[in-house]
C-alpha positions as CSV (number, residue, x, y, z in Angstrom):
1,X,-36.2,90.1,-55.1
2,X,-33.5,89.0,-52.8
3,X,-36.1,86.1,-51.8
4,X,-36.1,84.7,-54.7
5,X,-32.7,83.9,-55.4
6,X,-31.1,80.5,-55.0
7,X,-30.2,79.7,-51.4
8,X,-26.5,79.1,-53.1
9,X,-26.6,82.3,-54.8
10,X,-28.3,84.5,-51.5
11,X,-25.3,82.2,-49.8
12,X,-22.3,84.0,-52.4
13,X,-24.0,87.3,-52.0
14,X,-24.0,87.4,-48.6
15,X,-20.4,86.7,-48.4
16,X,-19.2,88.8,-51.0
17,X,-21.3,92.0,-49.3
18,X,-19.7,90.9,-45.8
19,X,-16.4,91.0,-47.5
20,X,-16.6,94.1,-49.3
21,X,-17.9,95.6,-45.8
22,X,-15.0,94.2,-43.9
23,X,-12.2,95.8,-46.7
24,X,-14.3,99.1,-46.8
25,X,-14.6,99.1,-42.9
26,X,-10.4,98.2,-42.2
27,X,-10.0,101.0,-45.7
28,X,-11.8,104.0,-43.5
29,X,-9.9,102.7,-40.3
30,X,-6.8,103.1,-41.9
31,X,-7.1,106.5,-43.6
32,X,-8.6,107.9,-40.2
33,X,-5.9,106.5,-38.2
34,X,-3.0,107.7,-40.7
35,X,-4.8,111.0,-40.9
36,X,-4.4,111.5,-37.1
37,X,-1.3,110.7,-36.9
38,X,1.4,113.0,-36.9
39,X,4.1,114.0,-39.7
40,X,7.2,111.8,-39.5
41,X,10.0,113.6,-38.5
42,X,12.6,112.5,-41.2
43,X,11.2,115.3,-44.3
44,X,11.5,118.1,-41.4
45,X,14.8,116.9,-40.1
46,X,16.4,117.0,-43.8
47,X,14.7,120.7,-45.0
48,X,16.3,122.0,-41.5
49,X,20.0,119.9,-42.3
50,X,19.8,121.3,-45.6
51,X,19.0,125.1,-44.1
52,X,22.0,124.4,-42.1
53,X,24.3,123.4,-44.5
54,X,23.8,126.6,-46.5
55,X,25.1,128.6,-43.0
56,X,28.8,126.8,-44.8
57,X,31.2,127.6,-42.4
58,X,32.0,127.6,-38.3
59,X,32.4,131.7,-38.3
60,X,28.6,132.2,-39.3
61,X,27.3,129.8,-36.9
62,X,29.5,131.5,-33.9
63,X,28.2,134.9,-35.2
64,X,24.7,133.5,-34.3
65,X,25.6,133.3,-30.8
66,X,26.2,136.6,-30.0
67,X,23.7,136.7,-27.1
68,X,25.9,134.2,-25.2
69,X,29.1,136.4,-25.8
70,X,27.6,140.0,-24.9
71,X,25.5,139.2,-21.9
72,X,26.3,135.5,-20.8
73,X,23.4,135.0,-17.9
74,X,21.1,137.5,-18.6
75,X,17.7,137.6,-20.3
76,X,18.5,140.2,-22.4
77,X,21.1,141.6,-24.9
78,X,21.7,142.6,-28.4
79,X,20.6,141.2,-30.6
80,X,21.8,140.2,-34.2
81,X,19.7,141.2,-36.8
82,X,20.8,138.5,-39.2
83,X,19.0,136.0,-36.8
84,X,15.6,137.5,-37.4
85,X,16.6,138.1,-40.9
86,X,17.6,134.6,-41.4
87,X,14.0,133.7,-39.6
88,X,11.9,135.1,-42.0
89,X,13.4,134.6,-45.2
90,X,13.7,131.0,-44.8
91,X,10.6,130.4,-42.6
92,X,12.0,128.3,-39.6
93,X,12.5,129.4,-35.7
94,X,16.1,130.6,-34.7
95,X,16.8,129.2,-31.5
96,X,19.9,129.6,-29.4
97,X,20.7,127.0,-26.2
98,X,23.5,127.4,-23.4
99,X,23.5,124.2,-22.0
100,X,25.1,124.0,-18.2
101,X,26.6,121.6,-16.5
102,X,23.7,119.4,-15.3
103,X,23.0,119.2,-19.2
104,X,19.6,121.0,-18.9
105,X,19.3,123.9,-21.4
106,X,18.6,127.7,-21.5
107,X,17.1,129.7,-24.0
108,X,19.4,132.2,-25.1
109,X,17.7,133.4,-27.8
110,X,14.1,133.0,-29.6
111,X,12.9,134.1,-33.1
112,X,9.3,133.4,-32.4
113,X,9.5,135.6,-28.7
114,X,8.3,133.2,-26.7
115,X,10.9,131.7,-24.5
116,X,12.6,134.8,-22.7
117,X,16.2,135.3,-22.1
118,X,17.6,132.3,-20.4
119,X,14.3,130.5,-19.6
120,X,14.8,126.7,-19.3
121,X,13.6,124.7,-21.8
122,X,13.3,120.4,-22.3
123,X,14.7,119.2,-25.6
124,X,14.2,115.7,-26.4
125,X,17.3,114.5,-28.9
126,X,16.5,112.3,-31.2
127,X,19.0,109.3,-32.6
128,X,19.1,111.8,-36.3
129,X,22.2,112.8,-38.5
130,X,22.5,114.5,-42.4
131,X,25.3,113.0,-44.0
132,X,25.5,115.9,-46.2
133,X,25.2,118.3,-43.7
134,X,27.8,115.8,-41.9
135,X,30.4,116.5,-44.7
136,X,30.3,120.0,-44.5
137,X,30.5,121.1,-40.8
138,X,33.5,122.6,-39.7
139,X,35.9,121.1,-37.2
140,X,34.4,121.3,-33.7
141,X,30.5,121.2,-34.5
142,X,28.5,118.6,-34.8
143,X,24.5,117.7,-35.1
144,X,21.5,118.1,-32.9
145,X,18.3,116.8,-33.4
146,X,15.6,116.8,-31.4
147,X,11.5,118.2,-30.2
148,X,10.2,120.5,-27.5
149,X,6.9,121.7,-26.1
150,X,5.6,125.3,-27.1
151,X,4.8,126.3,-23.5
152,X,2.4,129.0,-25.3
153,X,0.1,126.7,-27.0
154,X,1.3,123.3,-26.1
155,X,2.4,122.7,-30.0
156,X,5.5,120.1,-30.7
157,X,7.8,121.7,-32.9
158,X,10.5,119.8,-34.2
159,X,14.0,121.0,-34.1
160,X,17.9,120.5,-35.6
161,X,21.1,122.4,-36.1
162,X,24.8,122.3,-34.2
163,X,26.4,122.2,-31.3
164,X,29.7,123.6,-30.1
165,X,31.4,125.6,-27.4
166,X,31.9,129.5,-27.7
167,X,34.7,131.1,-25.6
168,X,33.3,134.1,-23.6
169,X,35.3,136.7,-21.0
170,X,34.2,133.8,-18.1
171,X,35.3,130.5,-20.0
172,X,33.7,128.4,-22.6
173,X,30.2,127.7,-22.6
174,X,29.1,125.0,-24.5
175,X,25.6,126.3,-26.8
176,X,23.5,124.7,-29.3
177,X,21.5,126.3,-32.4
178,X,18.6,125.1,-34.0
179,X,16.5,125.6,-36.5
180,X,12.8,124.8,-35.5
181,X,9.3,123.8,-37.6
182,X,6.4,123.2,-36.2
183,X,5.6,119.8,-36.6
184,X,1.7,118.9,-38.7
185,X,-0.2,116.3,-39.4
186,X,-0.1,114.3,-42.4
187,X,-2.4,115.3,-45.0
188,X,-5.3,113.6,-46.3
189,X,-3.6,113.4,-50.0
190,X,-0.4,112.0,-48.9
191,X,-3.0,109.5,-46.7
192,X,-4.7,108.3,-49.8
193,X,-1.0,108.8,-52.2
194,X,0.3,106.1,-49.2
195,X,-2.4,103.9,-49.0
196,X,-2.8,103.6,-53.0
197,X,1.0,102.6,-53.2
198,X,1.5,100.8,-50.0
199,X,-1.7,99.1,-48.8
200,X,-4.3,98.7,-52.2
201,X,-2.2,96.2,-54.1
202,X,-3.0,94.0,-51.1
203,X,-5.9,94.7,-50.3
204,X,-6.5,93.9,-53.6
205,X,-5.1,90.6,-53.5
206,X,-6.7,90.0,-50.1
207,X,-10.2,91.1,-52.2
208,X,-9.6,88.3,-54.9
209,X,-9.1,85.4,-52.5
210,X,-11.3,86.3,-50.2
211,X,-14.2,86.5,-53.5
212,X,-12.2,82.5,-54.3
213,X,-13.0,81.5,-50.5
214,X,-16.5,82.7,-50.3
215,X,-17.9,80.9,-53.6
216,X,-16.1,77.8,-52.2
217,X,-18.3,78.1,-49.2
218,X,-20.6,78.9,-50.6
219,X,-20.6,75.6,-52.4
220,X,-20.4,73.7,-49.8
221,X,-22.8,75.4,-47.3
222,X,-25.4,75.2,-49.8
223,X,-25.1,72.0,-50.7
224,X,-25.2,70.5,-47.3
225,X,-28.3,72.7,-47.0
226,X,-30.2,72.4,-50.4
227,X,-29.2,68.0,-50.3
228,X,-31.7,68.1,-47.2
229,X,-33.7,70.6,-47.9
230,X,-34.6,68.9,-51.7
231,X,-35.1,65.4,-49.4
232,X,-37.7,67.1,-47.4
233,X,-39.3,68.7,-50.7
234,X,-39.6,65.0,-52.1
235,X,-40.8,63.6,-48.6
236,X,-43.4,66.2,-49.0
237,X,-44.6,65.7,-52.6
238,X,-44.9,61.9,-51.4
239,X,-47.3,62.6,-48.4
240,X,-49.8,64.7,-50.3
241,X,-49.6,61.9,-53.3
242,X,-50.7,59.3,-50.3
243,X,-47.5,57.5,-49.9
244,X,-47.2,57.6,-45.9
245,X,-44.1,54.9,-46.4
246,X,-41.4,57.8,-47.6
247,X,-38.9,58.1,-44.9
248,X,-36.8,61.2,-45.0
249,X,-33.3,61.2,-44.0
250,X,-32.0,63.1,-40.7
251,X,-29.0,64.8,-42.4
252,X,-27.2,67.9,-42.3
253,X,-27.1,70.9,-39.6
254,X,-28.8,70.3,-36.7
255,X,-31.8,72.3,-37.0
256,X,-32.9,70.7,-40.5
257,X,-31.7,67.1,-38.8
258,X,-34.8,68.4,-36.4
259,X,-37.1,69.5,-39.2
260,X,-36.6,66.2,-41.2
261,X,-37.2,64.6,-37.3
262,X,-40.3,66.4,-37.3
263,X,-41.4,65.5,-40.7
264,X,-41.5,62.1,-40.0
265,X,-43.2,62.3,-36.8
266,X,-45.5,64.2,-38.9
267,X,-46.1,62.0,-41.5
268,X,-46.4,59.0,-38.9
269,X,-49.5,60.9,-37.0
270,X,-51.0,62.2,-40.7
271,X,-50.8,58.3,-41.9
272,X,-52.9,57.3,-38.6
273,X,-54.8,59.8,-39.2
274,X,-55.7,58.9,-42.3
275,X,-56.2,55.1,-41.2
276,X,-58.2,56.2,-38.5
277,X,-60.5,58.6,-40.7
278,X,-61.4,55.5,-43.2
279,X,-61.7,53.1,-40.3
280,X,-63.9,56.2,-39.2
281,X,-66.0,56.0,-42.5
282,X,-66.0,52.9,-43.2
283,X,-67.0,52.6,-39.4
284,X,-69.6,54.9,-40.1
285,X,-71.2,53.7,-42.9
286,X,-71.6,50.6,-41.9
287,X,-73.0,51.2,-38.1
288,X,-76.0,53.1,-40.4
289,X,-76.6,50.8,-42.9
290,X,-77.2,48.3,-41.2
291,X,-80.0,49.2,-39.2
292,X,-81.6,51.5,-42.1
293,X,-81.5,47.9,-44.2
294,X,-82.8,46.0,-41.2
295,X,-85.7,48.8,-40.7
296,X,-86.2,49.0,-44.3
297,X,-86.5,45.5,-44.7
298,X,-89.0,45.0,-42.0
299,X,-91.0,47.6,-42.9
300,X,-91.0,46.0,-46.4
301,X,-92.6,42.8,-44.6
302,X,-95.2,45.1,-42.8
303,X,-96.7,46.4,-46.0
304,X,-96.1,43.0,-47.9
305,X,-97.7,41.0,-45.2
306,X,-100.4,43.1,-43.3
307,X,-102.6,40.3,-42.5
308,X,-99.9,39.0,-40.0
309,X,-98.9,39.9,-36.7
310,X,-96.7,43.1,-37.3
311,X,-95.7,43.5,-33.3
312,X,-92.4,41.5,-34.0
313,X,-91.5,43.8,-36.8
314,X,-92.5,46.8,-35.3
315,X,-90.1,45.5,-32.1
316,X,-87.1,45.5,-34.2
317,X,-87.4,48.3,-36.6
318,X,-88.0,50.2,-32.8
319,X,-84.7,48.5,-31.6
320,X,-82.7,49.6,-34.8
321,X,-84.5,53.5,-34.7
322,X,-83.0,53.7,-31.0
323,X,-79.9,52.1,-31.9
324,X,-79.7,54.8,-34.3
325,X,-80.2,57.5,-32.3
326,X,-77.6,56.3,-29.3
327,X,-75.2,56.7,-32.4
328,X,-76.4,60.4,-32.9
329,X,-76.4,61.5,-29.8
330,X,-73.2,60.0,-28.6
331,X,-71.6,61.0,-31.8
332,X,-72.8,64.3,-31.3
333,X,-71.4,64.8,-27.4
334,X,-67.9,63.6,-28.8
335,X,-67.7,66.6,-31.2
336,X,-68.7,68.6,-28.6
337,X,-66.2,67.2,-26.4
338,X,-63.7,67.6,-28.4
339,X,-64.4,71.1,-29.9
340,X,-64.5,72.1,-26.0
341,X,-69.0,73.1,-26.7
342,X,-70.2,70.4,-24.6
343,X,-70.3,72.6,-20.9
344,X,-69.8,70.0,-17.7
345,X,-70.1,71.1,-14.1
346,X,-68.1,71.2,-11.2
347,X,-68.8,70.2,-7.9
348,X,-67.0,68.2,-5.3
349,X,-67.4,64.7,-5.9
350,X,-66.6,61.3,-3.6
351,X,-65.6,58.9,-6.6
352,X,-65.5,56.1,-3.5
353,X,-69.1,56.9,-3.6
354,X,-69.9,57.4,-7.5
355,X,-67.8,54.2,-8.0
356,X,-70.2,52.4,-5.2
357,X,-73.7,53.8,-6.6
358,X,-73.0,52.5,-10.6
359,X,-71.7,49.0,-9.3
360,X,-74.9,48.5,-7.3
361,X,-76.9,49.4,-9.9
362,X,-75.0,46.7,-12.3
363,X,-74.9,44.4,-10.0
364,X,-78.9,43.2,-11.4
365,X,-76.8,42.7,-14.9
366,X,-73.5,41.0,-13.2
367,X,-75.9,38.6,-11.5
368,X,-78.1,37.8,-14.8
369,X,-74.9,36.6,-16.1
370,X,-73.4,34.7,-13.3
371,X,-70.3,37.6,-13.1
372,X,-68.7,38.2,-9.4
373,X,-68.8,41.7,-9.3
374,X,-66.6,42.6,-6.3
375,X,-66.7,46.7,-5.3
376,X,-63.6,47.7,-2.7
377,X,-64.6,51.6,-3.2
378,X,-63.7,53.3,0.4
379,X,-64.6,57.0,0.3
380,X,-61.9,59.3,-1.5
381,X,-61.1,63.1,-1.3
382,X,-62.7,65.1,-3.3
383,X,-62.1,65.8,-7.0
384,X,-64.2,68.6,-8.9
385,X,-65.9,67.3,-11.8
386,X,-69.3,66.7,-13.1
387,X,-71.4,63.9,-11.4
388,X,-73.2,62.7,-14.1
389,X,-70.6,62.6,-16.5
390,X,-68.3,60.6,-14.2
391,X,-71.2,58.6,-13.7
392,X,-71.4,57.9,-17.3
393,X,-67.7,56.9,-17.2
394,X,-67.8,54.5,-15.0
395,X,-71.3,53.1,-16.4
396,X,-69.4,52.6,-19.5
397,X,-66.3,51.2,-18.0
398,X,-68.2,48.2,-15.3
399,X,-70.7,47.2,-18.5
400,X,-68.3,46.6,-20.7
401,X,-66.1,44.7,-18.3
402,X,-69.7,42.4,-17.3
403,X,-70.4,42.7,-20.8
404,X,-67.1,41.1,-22.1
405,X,-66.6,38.4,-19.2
406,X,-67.7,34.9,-19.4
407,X,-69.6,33.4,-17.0
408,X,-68.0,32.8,-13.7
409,X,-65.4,35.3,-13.8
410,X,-64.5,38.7,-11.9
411,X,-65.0,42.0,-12.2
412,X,-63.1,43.9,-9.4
413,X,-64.2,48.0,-9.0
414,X,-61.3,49.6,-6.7
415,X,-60.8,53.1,-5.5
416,X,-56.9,54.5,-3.5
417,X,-55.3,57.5,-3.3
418,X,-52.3,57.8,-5.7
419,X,-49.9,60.2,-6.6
420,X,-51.7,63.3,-5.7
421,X,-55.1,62.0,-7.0
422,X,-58.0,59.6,-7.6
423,X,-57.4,56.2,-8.8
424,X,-60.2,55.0,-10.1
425,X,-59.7,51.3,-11.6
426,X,-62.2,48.3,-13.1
427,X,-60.9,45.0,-14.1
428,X,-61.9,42.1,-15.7
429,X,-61.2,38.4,-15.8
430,X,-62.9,38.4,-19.4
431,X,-61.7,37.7,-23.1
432,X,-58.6,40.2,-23.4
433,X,-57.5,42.9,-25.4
434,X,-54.6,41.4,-28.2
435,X,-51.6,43.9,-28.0
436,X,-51.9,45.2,-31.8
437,X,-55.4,46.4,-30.5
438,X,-54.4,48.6,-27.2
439,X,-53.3,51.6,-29.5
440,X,-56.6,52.4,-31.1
441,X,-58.9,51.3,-28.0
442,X,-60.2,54.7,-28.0
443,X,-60.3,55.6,-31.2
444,X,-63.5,56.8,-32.6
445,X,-65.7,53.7,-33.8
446,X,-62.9,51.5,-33.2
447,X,-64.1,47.8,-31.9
448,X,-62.1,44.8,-31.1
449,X,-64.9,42.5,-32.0
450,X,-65.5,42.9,-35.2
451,X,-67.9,40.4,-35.4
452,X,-71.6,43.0,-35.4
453,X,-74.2,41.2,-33.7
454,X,-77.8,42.7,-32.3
455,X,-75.4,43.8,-29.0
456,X,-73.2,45.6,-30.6
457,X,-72.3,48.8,-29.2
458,X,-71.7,52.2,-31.4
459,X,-67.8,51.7,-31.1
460,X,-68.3,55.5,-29.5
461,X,-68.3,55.1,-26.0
462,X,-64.4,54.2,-25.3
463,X,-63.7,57.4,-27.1
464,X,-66.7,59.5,-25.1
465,X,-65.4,57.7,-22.3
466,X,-61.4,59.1,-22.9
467,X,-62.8,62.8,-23.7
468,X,-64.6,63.0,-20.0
469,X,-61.5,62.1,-18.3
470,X,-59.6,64.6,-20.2
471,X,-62.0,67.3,-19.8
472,X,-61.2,66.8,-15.9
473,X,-58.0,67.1,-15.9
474,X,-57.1,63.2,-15.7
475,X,-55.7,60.3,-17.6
476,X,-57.3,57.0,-18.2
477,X,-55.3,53.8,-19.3
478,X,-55.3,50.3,-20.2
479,X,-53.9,46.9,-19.9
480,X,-54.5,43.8,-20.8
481,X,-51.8,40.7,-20.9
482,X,-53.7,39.3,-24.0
483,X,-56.4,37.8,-25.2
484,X,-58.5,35.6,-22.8
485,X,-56.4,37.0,-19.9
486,X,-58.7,40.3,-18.8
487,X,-58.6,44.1,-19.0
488,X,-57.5,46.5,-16.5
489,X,-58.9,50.1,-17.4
490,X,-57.4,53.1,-14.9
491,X,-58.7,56.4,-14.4
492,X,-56.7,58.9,-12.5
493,X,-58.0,62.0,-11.5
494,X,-56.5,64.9,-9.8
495,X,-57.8,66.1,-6.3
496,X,-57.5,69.8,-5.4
497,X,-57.2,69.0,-1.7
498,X,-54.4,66.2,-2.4
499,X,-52.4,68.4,-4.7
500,X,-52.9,71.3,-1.8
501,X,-51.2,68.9,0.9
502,X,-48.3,67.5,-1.9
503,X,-47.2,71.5,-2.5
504,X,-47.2,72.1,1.4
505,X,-45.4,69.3,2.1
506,X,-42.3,70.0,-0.2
């Protein structure tokens, strides 16, 4: 369903779910961090200030430290039952501090039991005071606020009261007395009661232009995606209606600047393609009508005319049969060739020696036309390949060269090692190759001369030629300065033993 949508509304969707998972994720962040955190100390603080306040005046406080007057510097004593009075009915911890001269503190007294009689004990003050428990103190006393440890279960309890001096048979000694809770941990309810009031209107706002920012990219995201995205739609519709001239523009993000790249590549190889498939028919068609009309034709004249000689119509309806069947067999071994069917063999071969052998045997035809055919083919490393098929090659190759220079010119055949391979090259002092005809030289059916005479070849054997090479690995090119200045064609093919040495020697 997704799918479906717009790429401008899957865009805004996407956004919006991203932002609604970013505020849900920082929401759950916060409650779990203000949930772990401890109480502030400022509610406790005030209840214990406002316990104090109700002790009124300096004579009940000093009657709290009567542990410090009966038994100064022992653990134990008696003890005031108003103290543990005073500790349950109001809930808190009574505790009661001498504090000596090097300002560390001993329990006198504690409500809960824990601490024994003078046991030291580390209260951290706090910066804290009640102004209304301020206003009330009498003269000499003043406030204490502070936390210590629970050495019994390692709690923090948060403490506050007064501090004075208390005049005992050996002196004053200074005391404090607090009142101690234990401090908790803020409560999921007061979490969510301060993150409605504090942090939601914000988020909120924070919701709202975050929604505003991602339509507006949205917008814009899409549209430099859908602008390129809608060229290469059209570029598209205008290939499959036959219009190979529609050039797509290489805008927007880099990958659809490659896409639109490719597209045009693309449609470039699709419109040679095309060209070459009706040069192919029309190719075609024509290579078999013509000898079917010329073999129909004579025929005709056979039954016509059966009191003449037939011998010279017979002669040329033979020559157009075999024409014929060059162009289905050679047509057939190029499909084959280029489906990868058509099995070759592989043998060490001496192309110095292949290249030798097929320029003797043309030498009878260079000679008939009065063509210098010059061989410089010194034997050559090994390649693996097929014999015969090479052979074929370079019957191909030398013929056409003879076949295509005028009488009195050069056809050089020349073997060398080169760049970890088999050079194989044939060129021609003969009538040229024009430069707007190089591209399609081995194209299927393709001819230069278009002019169809009784020697006209099939327009295949370039092309069989081209797949051979291939098939082994190799390349084959061509050059020709233009027309009436000769052809070079080169064949390189790679030798196992060459490429053996090249790898050893780096």
């Amino acid at each position: 369903m997704f799918a479906r949508l717009s790429l401008r509304l899957q865009l805004l969707i996407s956004y919006v779910l991203l932002l609604g998972i970013s505020l849900g994720t920082i929401i759950v962040a916060l409650l779990i961090s203000l949930a772990t955190l401890p109480a502030p100390v400022e509610p406790t603080y005030q209840r214990l200030a406002a316990l104090m306040k109700g002790l009124n005046n300096r004579e009940t406080i000093l009657s709290f430290t009567v542990p410090l007057r009966n038994v100064p510097g022992s653990a134990t004593g008696p003890m005031r039952d108003d103290l543990a009075e005073f500790s349950g009915t109001w809930g808190v911890r009574v505790l009661v501090l001498t504090v000596l001269d090097n300002n560390s503190t001993l329990v006198a007294y504690d409500s809960a039991g824990v601490f024994t009689s003078l046991e030291p004990m580390l209260l951290r003050t706090m910066p804290y005071a009640s102004s209304q428990l301020q206003s009330s103190l009498a003269r000499g006393l003043r406030q204490v606020y502070g936390s210590f440890i629970d050495p019994q279960d390692n709690t923090e309890w948060l403490a506050g009261g007064v501090a004075s001096e208390i005049v005992t048979r050996r002196g004053a000694v200074p005391f404090i007395l607090l009142l101690a809770e234990q401090r908790g941990r803020v409560s999921l309810q007061e979490t969510l009661s301060d993150l409605s009031s504090a942090l939601l209107p914000p988020i909120f706002q924070a919701g709202v232009v975050g929604l505003v920012v991602a339509i507006i990219m949205a917008f814009l995201i899409s549209q430099g995606l859908v602008r390129p995205l809608h060229l290469l739609a059209a570029g598209a519709r205008a290939v499959a209606r036959g219009d190979y001239e529609y050039h797509v523009p290489e805008i927007g993000p880099a990958e659809i600047r490659g896409l639109a790249g490719a597209f045009n590549r693309m449609r470039g190889e699709v419109k040679s393609a095309g060209q070459s498939q009706r040069d192919f028919m029309a190719n075609v068609s024509h290579d078999l009508k013509t000898p079917l009309t010329s073999i129909q034709g004579y025929a005709q004249a056979i039954m016509d005319f059966p009191d003449k000689d037939p011998s010279g119509s017979a002669r040329i309806i033979y020559d157009e049969a075999a024409r014929l069947n060059r162009l289905v067999v050679e047509l057939t071994d190029l499909v084959r060739m280029q489906s990868g069917r058509l099995s070759m063999k592989s043998e060490a071969l001496d192309m110095g020696e292949i290249a030798a052998a097929i320029g003797q045997r043309l030498a009878v035809v260079a000679r008939k036309k009065q063509v210098s055919l010059k061989l410089k083919t010194a034997p050559m490393p090994p390649i693996a390949g097929d014999g015969d098929r090479m052979a074929q090659v370079l019957t191909n190759l030398i013929s056409n060269a003879i076949k295509f220079t005028p009488t009195g010119g050069t056809v050089l055949v020349r073997t060398a090692v080169n760049n970890g391979g088999v050079e194989v090259s044939v060129q021609d002092t003969g009538v040229g190759i024009p430069a707007a005809d190089l591209p399609r030289i081995f194209e299927r059916f393709y001819q230069v001369d278009k002019v169809r005479g009784p020697e006209r070849g099939t327009g295949l054997g370039l092309a069989i030629v081209r797949e051979i090479v291939q098939a082994h690995g190799g390349t084959i090119t061509v050059a020709s300065p233009g027309e009436g200045r000769g052809t070079t064609f080169t064949i390189w093919l790679p030798s196992p033993l060459l490429s053996t040495i090249v790898s050893r020697g780096h």
